[in-house]
C-alpha positions, 0 to 999 in steps of 0.5 A: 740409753746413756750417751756420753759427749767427748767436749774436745772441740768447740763443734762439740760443744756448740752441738751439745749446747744446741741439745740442751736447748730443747730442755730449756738448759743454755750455756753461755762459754764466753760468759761461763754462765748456765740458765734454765727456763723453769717452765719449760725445762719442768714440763720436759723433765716431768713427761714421761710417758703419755701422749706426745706433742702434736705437730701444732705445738712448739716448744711445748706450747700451742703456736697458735692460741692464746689465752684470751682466745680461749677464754672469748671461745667460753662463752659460746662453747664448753671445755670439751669441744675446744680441748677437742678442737685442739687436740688436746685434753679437756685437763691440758686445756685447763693446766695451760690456762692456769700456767698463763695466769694473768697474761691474756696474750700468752700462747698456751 
């Protein structure tokens, strides 16, 4: 379904840039400058169908998790049974990890 906005008033606009934000689009107006954020605009814009985010999550990330976690949880357990604890996919679990890369902290 399309929806057109009417940018008439600055409370239009302030709400329109406020739904952006969930798909990592900002407009700054003094500044006449737009920014995105690559990973999360990319993980919105590709998800078309599939299951949905669960409650744990924010911003598309898992709020309670990180990285180096995961990895202390290998050693004692298989991918199957923290993907599980998750609520997530054995697939997911491994494409969060590689999206975090190198940065131990970073939440999945």
């Amino acid at each position: 379904m399309k929806k057109t906005y009417s940018l008439d008033s600055e409370e239009d606009i302030l709400l329109f840039n406020e739904q952006l934000k969930a798909f990592g689009i900002t407009i700054d107006l003094q500044k006449h400058e737009a920014s995105i954020d690559p990973p999360l605009f990319l993980r919105m814009k590709n998800r078309n169908a599939g299951r949905p985010y669960s409650i744990l999550k924010e911003n598309g990330y898992l709020a309670h998790i990180t990285k180096g976690e995961v990895k202390e949880r290998m050693k004692n357990e298989n991918a199957d049974q923290i993907a599980s604890s998750l609520g997530i996919s054995r697939r997911t679990l491994f494409r969060r990890l590689k999206e975090a890369q190198s940065d131990e902290d970073e939440l999945l």
